[in-house]
N, C-alpha and C positions, 0 to 999 in steps of 0.2 A: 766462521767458515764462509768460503765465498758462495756465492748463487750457483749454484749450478749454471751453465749456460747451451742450451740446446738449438741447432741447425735443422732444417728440414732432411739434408741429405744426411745428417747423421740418425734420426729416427727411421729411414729407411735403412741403412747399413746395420742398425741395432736390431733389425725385425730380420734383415736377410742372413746376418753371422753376428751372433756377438763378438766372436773372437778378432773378427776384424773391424767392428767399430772399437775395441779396445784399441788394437794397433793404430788406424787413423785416427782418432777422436781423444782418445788421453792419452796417448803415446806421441800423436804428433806424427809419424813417420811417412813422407815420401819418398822415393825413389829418388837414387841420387843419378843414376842411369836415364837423362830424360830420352822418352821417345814418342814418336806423334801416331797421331791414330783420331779417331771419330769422336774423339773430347776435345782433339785440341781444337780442330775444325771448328767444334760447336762453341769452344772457348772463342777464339779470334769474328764468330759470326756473331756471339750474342752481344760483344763488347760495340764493336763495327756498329750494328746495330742501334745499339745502348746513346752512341754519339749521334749516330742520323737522325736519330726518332727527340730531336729538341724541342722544348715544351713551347708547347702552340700550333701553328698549322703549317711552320715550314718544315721545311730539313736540312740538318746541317753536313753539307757539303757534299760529295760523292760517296755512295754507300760501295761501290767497287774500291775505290781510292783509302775509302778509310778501313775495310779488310786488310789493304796489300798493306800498309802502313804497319799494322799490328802481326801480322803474319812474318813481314821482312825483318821486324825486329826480334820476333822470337828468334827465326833460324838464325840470324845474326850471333843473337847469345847464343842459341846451342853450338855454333861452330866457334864461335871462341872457348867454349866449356870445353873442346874437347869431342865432340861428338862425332863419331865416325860416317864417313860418307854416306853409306845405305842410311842411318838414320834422316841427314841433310835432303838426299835424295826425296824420301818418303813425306817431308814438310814440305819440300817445295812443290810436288804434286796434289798435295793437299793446297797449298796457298793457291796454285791456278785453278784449279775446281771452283773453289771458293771464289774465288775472283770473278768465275761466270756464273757462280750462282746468285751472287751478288748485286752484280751487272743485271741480269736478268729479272730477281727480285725489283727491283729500283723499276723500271720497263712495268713490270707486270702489274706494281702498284703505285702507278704514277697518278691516277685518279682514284685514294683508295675511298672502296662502295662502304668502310667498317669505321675507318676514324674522320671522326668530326676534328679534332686536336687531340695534340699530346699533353695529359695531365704532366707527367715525372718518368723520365726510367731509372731504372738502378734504384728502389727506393730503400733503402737500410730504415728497418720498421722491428720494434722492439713489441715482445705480447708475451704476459706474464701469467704465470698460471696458482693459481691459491688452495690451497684446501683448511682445513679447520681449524690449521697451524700455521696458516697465512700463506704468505707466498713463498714456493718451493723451487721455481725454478724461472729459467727468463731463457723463451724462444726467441731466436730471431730469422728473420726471413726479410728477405730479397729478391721481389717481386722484380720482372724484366720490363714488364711497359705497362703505364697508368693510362686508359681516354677515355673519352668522352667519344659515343658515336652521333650518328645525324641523327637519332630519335632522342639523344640527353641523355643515354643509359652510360654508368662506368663499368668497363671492362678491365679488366686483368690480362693483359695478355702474356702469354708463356709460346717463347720461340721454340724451337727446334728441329734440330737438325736429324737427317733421316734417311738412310737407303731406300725403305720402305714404308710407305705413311699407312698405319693402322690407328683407328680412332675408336674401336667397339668397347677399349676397355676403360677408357679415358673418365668414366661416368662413376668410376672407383679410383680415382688417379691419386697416388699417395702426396703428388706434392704440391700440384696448383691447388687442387679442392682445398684443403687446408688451407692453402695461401688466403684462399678466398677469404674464408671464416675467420682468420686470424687479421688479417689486413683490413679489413672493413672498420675493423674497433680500431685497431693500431694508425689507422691512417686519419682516423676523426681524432684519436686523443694529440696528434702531432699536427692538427689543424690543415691538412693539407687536403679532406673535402669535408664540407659542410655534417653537422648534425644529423641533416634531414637526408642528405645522400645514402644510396644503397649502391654494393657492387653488385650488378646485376648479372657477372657470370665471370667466366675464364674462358677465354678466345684460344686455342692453341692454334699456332705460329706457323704451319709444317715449312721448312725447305727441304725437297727431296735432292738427295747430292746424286747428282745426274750430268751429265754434259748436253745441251742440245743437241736434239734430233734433228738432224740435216736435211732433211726431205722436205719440197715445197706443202706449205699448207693453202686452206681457202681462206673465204670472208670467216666463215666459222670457227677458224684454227685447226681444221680437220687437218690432218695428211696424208696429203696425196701419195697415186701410185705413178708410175714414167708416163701413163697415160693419163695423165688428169685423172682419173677418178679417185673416189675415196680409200684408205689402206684400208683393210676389212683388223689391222695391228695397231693397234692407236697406244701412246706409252699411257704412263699413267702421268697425273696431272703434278707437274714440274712444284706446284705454292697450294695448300690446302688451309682456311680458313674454319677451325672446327670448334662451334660453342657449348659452352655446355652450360646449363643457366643452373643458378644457384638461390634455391629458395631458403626463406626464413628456416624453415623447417630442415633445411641440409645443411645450411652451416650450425645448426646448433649440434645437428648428429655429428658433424666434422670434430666440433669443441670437444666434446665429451669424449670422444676416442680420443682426439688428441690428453685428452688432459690424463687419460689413465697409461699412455703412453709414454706421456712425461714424466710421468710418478716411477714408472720402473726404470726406466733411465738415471733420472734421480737417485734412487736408492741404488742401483747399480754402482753409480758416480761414488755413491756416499761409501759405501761398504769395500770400493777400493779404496780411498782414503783412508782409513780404518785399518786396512789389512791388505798391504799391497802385492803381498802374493796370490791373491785369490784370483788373479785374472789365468791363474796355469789353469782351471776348471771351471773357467767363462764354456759355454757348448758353443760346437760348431759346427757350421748346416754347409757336408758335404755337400755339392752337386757338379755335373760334368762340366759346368763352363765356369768349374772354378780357375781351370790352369788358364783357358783365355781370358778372364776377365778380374780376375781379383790378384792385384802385385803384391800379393800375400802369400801364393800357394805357396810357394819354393820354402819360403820359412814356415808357414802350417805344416808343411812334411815331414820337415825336421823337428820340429815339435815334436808334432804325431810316435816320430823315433825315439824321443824322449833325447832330445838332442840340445845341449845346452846353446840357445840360441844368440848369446851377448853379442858373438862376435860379429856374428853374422847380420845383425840389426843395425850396427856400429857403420859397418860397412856397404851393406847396400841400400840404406836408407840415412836421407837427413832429416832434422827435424823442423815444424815450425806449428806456428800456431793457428787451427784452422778456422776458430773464430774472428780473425782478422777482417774485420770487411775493408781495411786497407782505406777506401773513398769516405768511411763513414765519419759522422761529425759527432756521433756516442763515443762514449771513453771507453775503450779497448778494456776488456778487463782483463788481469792478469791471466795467465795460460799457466795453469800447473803440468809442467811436462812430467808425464809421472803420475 
């Protein structure tokens, strides 16, 4: 039987619907329907990024330059796929947004005060979990940026992208924290930092997707009113640097959840296998921002009506396999679609 093989985003989608980590996760299925929105953005910024942030103390190339790069070629494909204008539309305004936040970003951290050099970005990092019966399942995770800062501490950093930068909850964060705890071992058994090294936290990344505020500012960065003085409106801050430090004693709590979250997952995995209709009485966790946010409702409904859904699956979704890390130099392991 093969390993089971577990994503960080798929132990989030197993805790928020089962029903929809089935559809994503051993069904394979996305939308064949592509359309852009606040993933794709965060897609084309974290790659963009992925390339500038090259190991050591430069950077490679323009980080504006290398967004439109990645952005022009998406909408490129979706207009040869087919895709109807408002959706074209809807990319392209995302790609210029992006464009100056990126612009921006690059400006803001021309001198940055947090990295010393860049250990790796993109790092495809394997972390396996054991119980009594050995090993049961293989995590894997892909951390966004490796450094080193000016005090020798390594950081984890995790970008994103964000209308609105809120940090209060981040100290319970389902998927850096882990990252942390799992990457720390995963990254010394693959030799890329030392034995004696610690990751000493998780940096989160904010870019608030904003356009510049046209109003002159001072020395301070305040901004001004028509008369020179200060707005008493000031926005909020465009780049947020938010750490959250990570002690012995917190990545071991991190482990242990992780490791009993793995286990039901696992036997989830297992007992479809086994009995492949059993996913018609997987539970599913209603809530109201299922029809904005999950491209699942339309066919949860029809379920829900006891609606036979083949055809429907067939058609508005295609398959693929979402374990693919695609860049990665680990051997893909086969995808049971199904």
């Amino acid at each position: 039987m093969n390993l089971p093989i577990i994503r960080s985003h798929e132990r989030m989608d197993y805790k928020r619907c089962p029903t929809k980590w089935y559809w994503a996760w051993r069904k394979g299925y996305v939308p064949v329907n592509e359309t852009f929105g606040a993933l794709a953005l965060g897609a084309w910024m974290h790659d963009a990024l992925a390339t500038w942030y090259a190991p050591g103390t430069f950077r490679d190339g323009i980080l504006s330059n290398n967004f439109s790069v990645l952005a022009e070629a998406a909408i490129y494909g979706a207009h040869q796929n087919g895709a109807p204008d408002h959706v074209i539309e809807q990319a392209e305004e995302l790609a210029a947004l992006g464009y100056i936040m990126a612009q921006r970003y690059e400006e803001h951290y021309a001198h940055d005060p947090h990295i010393k050099e860049v250990i790796q970005a993109e790092i495809p990092l394997t972390f396996t979990f054991s119980d009594e019966n050995g090993v049961f399942a293989e995590h894997r995770l892909k951390p966004d940026l490796l450094v080193r800062d000016r005090q020798d501490r390594i950081w984890i950093f995790e970008h994103k992208t964000a209308k609105t930068i809120r940090t209060s909850h981040l100290v319970i964060d389902d998927q850096a924290r882990p990252y942390g705890a799992m990457a720390e071992l995963a990254l010394k058994n693959a030799g890329i930092i030392s034995k004696r090294d610690h990751v000493h936290g998780i940096m989160y990344n904010f870019l608030r997707k904003a356009v510049p505020d046209g109003r002159p500012t001072n020395a301070q960065g305040k901004y001004l009113n028509k008369d020179g003085t200060i707005s008493k409106t000031q926005p909020p801050p465009y780049f947020v640097r938010h750490p959250v430090l990570l002690t012995t004693a917190a990545k071991k709590q991190s482990l242990r959840r992780l490791q009993a979250e793995c286990a039901l997952i696992t036997a989830t995995t297992n007992l479809l296998r086994k009995e492949s209709d059993c996913w018609k009485y997987l539970p599913k966790t209603p809530h109201m921002s299922c029809p904005r946010f999950c491209q699942f409702f339309d066919m949860c409904v029809a379920h829900e009506d006891g609606t036979d859904i083949t055809e429907m699956a067939r058609t508005m979704f295609r398959r693929r396999n979402p374990y693919d890390y695609g860049d990665s130099t680990d051997e893909i392991a086969t995808f049971e679609m199904g």
